[in-house]
KELO-929609 format. One record per residue (C-alpha): residue in three letters; x, y, z. Coordinates in pm, whole numbers, plus 32768, in hexadecimal, padded with zeros to 4 digits. Example, Ala and Ser with C-alpha at 12.3 -4.5 7.8 and 13.67 -1.06 7.14 Angstrom:
BEGIN
Ala84CE7E3E830C Ser85577F9682CA 
END
This chain:
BEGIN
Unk4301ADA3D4D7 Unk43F9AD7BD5E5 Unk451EAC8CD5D3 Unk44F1AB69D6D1 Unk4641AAF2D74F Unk4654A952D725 Unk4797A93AD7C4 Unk4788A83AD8D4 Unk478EA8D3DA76 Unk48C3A801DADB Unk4907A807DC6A Unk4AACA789DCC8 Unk4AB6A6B1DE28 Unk4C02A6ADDECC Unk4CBFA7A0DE27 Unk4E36A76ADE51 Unk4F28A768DD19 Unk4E64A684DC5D Unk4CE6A6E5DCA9 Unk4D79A871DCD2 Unk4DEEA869DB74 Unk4CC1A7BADAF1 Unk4C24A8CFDB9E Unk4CE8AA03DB42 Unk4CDAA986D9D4 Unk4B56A973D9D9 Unk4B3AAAD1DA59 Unk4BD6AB8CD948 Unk4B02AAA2D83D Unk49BAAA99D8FC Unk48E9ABD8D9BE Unk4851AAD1DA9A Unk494CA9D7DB8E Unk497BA9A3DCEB Unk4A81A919DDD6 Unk4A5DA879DF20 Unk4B52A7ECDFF6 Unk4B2EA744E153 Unk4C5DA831E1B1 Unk4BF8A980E244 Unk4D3AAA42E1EB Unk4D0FA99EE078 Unk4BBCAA0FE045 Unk4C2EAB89E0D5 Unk4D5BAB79DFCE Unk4C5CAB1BDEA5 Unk4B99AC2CDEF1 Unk4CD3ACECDEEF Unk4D11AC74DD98 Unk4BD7AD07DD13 Unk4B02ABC3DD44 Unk49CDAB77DDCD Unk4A0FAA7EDF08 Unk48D1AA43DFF9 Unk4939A9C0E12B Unk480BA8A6E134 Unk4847A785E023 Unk46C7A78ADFEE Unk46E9A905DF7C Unk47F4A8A6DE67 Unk473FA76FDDF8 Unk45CEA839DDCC Unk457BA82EDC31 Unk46AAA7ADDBC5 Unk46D0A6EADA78 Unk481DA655DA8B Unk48FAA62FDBE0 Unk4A5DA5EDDBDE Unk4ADEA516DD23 Unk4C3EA533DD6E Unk4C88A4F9DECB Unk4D86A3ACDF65 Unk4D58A260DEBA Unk4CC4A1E1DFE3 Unk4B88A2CDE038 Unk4B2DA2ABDEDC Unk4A04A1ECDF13 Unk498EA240E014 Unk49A3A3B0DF70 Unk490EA333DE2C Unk47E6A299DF17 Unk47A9A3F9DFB9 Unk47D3A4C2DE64 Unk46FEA3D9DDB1 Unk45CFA3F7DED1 Unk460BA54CDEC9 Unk4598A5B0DD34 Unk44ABA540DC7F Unk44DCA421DB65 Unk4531A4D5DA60 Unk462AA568DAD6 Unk478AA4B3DA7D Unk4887A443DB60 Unk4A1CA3F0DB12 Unk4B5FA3C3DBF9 Unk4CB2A409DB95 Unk4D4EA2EEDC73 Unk4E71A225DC1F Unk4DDDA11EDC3E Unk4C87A069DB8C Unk4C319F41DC08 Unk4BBD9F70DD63 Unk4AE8A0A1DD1E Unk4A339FFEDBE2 Unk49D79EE8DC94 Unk492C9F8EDDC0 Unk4883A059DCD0 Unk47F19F45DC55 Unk479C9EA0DD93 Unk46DB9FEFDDAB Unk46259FFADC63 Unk4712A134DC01 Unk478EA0B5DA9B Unk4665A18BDA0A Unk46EDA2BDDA81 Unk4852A28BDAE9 Unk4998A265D9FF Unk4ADEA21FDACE Unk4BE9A317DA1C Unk4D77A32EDA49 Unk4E05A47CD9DC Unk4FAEA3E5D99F Unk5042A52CDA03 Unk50B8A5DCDB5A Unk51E6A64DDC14 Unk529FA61FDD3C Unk51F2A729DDE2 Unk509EA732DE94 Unk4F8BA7FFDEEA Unk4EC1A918DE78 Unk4FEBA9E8DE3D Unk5081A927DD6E Unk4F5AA8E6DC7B Unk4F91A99BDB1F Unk4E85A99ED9FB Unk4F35A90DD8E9 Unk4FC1A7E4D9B3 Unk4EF2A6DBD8C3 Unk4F52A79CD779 Unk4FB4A673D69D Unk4F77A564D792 Unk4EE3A41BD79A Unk4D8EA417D867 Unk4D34A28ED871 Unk4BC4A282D8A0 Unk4ADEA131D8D5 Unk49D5A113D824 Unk48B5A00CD83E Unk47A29FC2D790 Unk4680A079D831 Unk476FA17ED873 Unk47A4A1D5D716 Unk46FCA322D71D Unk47C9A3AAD843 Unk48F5A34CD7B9 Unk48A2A40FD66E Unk487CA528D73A Unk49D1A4F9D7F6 Unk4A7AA4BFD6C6 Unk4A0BA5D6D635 Unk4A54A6E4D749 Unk4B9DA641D78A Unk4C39A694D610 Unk4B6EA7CAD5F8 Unk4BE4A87DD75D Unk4D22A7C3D7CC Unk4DABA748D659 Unk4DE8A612D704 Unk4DF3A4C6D61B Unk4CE7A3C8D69C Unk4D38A26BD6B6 Unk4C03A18CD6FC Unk4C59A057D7A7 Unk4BC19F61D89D Unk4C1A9F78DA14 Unk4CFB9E2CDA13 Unk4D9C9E9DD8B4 Unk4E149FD2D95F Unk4E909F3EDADF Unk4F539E71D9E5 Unk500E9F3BD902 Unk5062A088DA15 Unk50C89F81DAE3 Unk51CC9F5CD9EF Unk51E0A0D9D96F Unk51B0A1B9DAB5 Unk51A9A09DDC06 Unk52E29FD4DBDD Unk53B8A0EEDB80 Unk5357A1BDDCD1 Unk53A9A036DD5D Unk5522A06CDCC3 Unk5550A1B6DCF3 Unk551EA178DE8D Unk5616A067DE6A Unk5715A151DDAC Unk5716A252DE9E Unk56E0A18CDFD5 Unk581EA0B4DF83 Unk58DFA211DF52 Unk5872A28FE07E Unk58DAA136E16D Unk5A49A120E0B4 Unk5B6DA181E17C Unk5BCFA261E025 Unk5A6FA31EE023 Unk5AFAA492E052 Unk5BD5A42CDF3F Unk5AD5A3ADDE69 Unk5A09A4D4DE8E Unk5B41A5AADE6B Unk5B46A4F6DD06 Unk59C2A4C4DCBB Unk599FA519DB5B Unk5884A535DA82 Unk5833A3AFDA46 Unk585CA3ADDC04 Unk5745A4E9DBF0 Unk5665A442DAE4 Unk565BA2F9DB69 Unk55F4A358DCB4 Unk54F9A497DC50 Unk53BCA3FEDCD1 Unk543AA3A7DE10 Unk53F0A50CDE68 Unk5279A4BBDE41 Unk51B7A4AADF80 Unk521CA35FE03A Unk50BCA31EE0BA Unk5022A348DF35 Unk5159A284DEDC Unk50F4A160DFF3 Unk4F84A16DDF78 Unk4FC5A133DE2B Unk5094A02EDE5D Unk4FC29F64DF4C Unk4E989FC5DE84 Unk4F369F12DD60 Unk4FED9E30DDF0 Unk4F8B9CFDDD27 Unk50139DAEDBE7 Unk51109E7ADC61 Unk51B49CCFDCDD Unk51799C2CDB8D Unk52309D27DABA Unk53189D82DBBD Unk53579BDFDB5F Unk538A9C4ED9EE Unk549A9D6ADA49 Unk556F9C68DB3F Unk55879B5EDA12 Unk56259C6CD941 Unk56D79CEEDA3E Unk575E9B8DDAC5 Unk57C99B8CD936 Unk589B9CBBD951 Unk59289C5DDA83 Unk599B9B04DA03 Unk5A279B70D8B9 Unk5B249C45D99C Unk5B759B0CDA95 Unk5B939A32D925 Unk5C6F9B54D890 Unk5B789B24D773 Unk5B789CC7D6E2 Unk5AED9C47D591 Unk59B39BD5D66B Unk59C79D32D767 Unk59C99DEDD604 Unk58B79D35D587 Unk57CF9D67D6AC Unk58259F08D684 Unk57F59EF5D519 Unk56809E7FD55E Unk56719F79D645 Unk56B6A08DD5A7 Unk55DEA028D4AC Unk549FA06ED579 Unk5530A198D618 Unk5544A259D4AC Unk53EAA1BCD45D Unk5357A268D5A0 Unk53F0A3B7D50C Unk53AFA371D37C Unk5254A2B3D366 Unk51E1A2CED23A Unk5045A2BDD223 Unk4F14A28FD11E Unk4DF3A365D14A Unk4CAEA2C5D109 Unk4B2AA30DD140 Unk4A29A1FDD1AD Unk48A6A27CD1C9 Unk479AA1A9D28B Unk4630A1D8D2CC Unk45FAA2C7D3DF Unk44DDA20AD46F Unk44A6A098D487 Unk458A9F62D4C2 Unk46F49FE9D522 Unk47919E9DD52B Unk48479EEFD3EC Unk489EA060D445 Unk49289FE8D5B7 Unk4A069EABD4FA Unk4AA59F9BD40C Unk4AF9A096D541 Unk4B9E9F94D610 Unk4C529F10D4D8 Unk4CEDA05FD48A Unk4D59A0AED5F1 Unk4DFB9F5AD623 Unk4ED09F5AD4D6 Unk4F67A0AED54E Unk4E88A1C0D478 Unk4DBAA2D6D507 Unk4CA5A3ACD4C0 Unk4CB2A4EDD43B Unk4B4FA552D3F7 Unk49ECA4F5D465 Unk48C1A57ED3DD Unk476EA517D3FE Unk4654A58AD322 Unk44DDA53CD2F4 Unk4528A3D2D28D Unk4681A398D279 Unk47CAA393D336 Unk490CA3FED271 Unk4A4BA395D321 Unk4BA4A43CD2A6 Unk4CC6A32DD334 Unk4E25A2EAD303 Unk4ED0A1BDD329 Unk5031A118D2E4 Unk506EA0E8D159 Unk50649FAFD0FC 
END
């Protein structure tokens, strides 16, 4: 008897670095994915690629299973409204958007939560565009993805193609968990690193400064090379966040600064100290691996508290698998 292929038909809309590598990644794992992109001169260089782009959305929607959305913040639901009108109900819908909240809550304005799980792939580059996509982009990286409670099957099958194709480590949160803590970990520094270089480049010293720009100058103020507009709508998008902990880094700041006007260095050194500290626990985290099953049919109250639970006190999952009856999670998570 002939072999009948189960993978799912995935379709990529908007296709610059982040939905491009999403894409390019999917085509040397799966026989059947499409690309479209509202850019003519994108959709010709897909092609160019080796990829199937239609040039009518409709075209790259038509029997998909699972459709990845990764165009600006800001046309995402209006997009997700189109997409989702566009395939049928079982077919699977997820962003990669910086941002959560917004988008999960006109999803479920629109009675999307079914079939829609807001995602967040934490990786990129300063560049942009189609050209600048690469496959293994999301080796290794976290993927936050949303899940809710009558979404539970969709986000099995996210989970599952994310560790599988892109090796990524899934970290299931909810939408407000998530504004919260890459407010923190990916807005405010973007926040700093404009104020960094925009002070350099207003001082009466700044060829001088740049003449002297070493590597702390060139880390601090990497991801000011990222698109200002995707910059701009991420920040207004999250704005809310991005002010409360951007409270959080002025008290500590405001700390540092008065233990220099106090000539207090046993406080500055105490302040670094605790710094440090978390900067060798980003590099050196050391964590458990565990397995939790759950009925795969019924009640997922349980399955969807434990998932939330996990993401929120900094683990991940590394494995999904879902069999006749029951779902086996593989997660990691900070050692007690």
């Amino acid at each position: 008897m002939e072999s009948v292929d189960r993978r799912p038909r995935v379709a990529v809309v908007g296709t610059g670095l982040i939905g491009g590598s999403i894409l390019l990644r999917l085509r040397e794992a799966y026989p059947d994915v499409v690309g479209w992109d509202p850019d003519a001169a994108t959709r010709a260089a897909g092609r160019d690629r080796g990829v199937r782009f239609p040039d009518e959305l409709a075209d790259a929607l038509r029997d998909r299973d699972v459709v990845f959305l990764a165009g600006p913040l800001a046309s995402l639901p209006e997009t997700l409204r189109t997409v989702a009108s566009q395939t049928g109900d079982h077919c699977v819908v997820t962003d990669v958007g910086s941002t959560k909240g917004a988008v999960a809550r006109f999803a479920a304005e629109q009675g999307l939560t079914g079939r829609f799980v807001p995602g967040h792939p934490m990786a990129g580059t300063e560049r942009s565009g189609l050209t600048a996509a690469v496959p293994g982009l999301f080796d290794g990286a976290a993927w936050v993805l949303c899940p809710s409670l009558d979404g539970i099957g969709p986000f099995r099958l996210l989970a599952d193609l994310l560790v599988a194709v892109f090796a990524a480590r899934v970290v299931p949160m909810s939408p407000t968990a998530h504004d919260s803590v890459v407010a923190l970990s990916s807005h405010v520094p973007h926040l700093l690193a404009g104020s960094l270089a925009g002070a350099a480049a207003e001082v009466p010293t700044r060829e001088a400064v740049l003449g002297l720009a070493a590597g702390s100058f060139r880390d601090g103020t990497r991801v000011v090379g990222t698109p200002v507009e995707r910059i701009a709508d991420m920040l207004f998008q999250n704005r809310d966040q991005v002010l409360d902990q951007l409270g959080q880094v002025r008290l500590v700041l405001d700390e540092l600064v008065d233990a220099l006007r106090r000539d207090d260095p046993n406080a500055l050194v105490e302040r670094y100290r605790q710094a440090q500290e978390l900067r060798r626990t980003l590099f050196d985290r050391r964590l458990d691996e565990h397995r939790r099953e759950f009925p795969a049919g019924g009640d997922h109250a349980a399955e969807l508290a434990y998932l939330l639970e996990l993401g929120s006190a900094g683990g991940h999952l590394a494995g999904c698998h879902v069999g006749a009856d029951v779902v086996t999670y593989l997660a990691r998570r900070p050692a007690a």
